[in-house]
C-alpha positions, 0 to 999 in steps of 0.5 A: 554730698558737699562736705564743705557745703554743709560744714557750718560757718561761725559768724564772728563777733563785731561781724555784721551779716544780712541776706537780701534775697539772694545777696550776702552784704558782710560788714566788719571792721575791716571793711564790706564785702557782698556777693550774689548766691544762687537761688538754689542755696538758701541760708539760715544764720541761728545763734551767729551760725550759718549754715547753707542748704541746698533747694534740690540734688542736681550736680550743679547745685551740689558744686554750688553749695560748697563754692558759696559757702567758701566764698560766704566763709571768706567773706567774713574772715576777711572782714574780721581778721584779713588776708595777706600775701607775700611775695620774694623777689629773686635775683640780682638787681630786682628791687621794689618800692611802694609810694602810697598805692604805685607798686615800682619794681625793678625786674631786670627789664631795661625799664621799671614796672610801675604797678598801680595797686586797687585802693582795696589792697594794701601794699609795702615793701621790705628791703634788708641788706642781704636778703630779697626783697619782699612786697606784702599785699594784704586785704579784706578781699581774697578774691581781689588780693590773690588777682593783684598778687597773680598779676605782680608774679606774672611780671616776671615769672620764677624760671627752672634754671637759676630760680630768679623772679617774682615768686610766693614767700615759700613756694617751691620752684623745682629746679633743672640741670643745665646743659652741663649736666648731660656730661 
């Protein structure tokens, strides 16, 4: 039994959501977003509840009932309110600019790394004396803001040694000795 599958999912207000078929279409007020379901989920939406049913007990039918009603769930949160990620940037000299949807980084390469963002996405940077940078994505899309997010962090990965790189505000990075440890 799918425990997240058969959880119902509130339909928020100013949230609006039709099935065509097997298409979910959610429209809000920051944007619309639209995803296939597999035909063997069906939908019911009574009193701005939905919930998802499953037509049959295979396993893979049961897999697919909790992974289309996260997605649906996600849909309309990020209609509604939106997501966003945060990301520190670690080390001397590491540095980031936006302007407008190019993502400039400095990541102690010998060149920058222009980055640009997919216009669903929103990006800006924080810069204060003394602390790490920071680049702010934020989406309607999770699906999409966790991809760019991903793909920044990869352009410099946090190392175990000294902690340096692109990392999550709060991720914990866990750390090595160095050689002199074995002294």
């Amino acid at each position: 039994m799918s425990r997240v599958g058969n959880a119902p999912i509130s339909v928020a207000d100013g949230v609006d959501l039709k099935v065509d078929g097997n298409v979910v279409t959610v429209k809000g007020k920051l944007g619309e977003l639209s995803q296939k379901i597999s035909d063997n989920i069906t939908l019911k939406l009574e009193d701005g509840i939905l919930t998802l049913e499953r037509k049959n007990e295979q396993k893979q039918t049961k897999a697919d009932h909790g992974l289309y009603r996260a997605l649906v769930a996600n849909m309309i949160e990020g209609v509604s309110k939106g997501f966003e990620k945060k990301l520190e940037l670690v080390g001397v000299g590491y540095r980031a600019t936006n302007q407008g949807q190019l993502l400039d980084l400095a990541l102690g390469y010998s060149h920058n790394i222009v980055f640009e963002i997919p216009k669903a996405v929103g990006v800006e940077t924080v810069s204060e004396k003394g602390k790490n940078p920071v680049v702010i994505l934020k989406s309607h899309d999770k699906q999409l803001l966790g991809m760019v997010a991903a793909k920044v962090r990869s352009f410099r990965k946090p190392e175990p040694y000294k902690g340096k790189g692109v990392r999550f505000v709060g991720e914990y990075i866990r750390r090595k000795a160095g050689k002199t440890a074995s002294k």
